[in-house]
N, C-alpha and C positions, 0 to 999 in steps of 0.2 A: 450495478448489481441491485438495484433501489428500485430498477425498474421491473415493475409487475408484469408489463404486457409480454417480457421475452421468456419463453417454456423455456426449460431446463429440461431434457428430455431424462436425462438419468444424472443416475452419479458419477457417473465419468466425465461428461459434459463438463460437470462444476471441479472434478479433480483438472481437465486440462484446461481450463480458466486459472485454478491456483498455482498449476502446476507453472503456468506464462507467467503469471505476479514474479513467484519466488524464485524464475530466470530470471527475470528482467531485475530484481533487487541484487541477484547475486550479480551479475554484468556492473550494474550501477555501483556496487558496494568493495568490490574488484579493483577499481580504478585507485590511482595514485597519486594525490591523495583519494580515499573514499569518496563521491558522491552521495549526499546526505539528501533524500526527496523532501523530508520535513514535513509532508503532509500527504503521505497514502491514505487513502478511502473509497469508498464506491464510487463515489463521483468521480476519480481520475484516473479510473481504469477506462477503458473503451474495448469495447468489444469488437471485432470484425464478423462480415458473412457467415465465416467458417468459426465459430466460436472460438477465434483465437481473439486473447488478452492483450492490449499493450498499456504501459504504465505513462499516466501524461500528467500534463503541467506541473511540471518544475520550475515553476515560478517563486516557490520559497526553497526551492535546491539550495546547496553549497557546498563550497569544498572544506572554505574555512569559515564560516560566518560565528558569532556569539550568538547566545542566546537562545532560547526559546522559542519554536514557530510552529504552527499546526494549527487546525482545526480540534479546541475543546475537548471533545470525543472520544477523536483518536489519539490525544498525546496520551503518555504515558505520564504515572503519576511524578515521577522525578520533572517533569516538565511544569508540570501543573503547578510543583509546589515552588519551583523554579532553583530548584538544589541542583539539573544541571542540564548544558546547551543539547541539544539536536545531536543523536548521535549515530552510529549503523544499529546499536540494541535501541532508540526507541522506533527508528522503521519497522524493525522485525518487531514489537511490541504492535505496534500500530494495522500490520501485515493479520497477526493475532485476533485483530477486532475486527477486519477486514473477515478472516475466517469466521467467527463467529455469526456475522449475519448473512455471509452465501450460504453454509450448512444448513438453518436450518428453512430455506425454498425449498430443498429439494421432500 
């Protein structure tokens, strides 16, 4: 989303972009135990032809892991301050920041 050169034609464009994030968390977030990404942002969305969203690298995912993991930025301050692990509220926190800088492209 970081990237300048792709138009946003409207706002709806950037609604069914958020609108694929917060499937794809609610999928991930669903599972049994939860799937925790730990580090949602611009960078690990991917865009397709048809401005459809999918959510990547999970490579600090887990179901059960301790601790802390994310990108500075986007963690949430309970992360930061290290009071407590990776959880489904700070993805949706994170999800939040994510919002913050597609709105205001368009």
């Amino acid at each position: 989303m970081r990237n300048e050169t792709i138009s946003l034609n409207s706002k709806e464009d950037i609604l069914t972009i958020v609108q694929d994030i917060a499937h794809g968390l609610r999928f991930i977030h669903s599972a049994d135990p939860p799937v925790i990404h730990g580090d949602l942002k611009s960078k690990n969305i991917l865009i397709d032809a048809s401005f459809r969203a999918k959510i990547a690298d999970f490579g600090l995912s887990a179901k059960n892991k301790a601790g802390a993991r994310g990108t500075p930025y986007s963690m949430a301050p309970e992360l930061l301050t290290k009071k407590s692990a990776n959880t489904v509220m700070s993805d949706i926190y994170a999800f939040g920041i994510l919002l913050y800088e597609v709105y205001p492209r368009e």
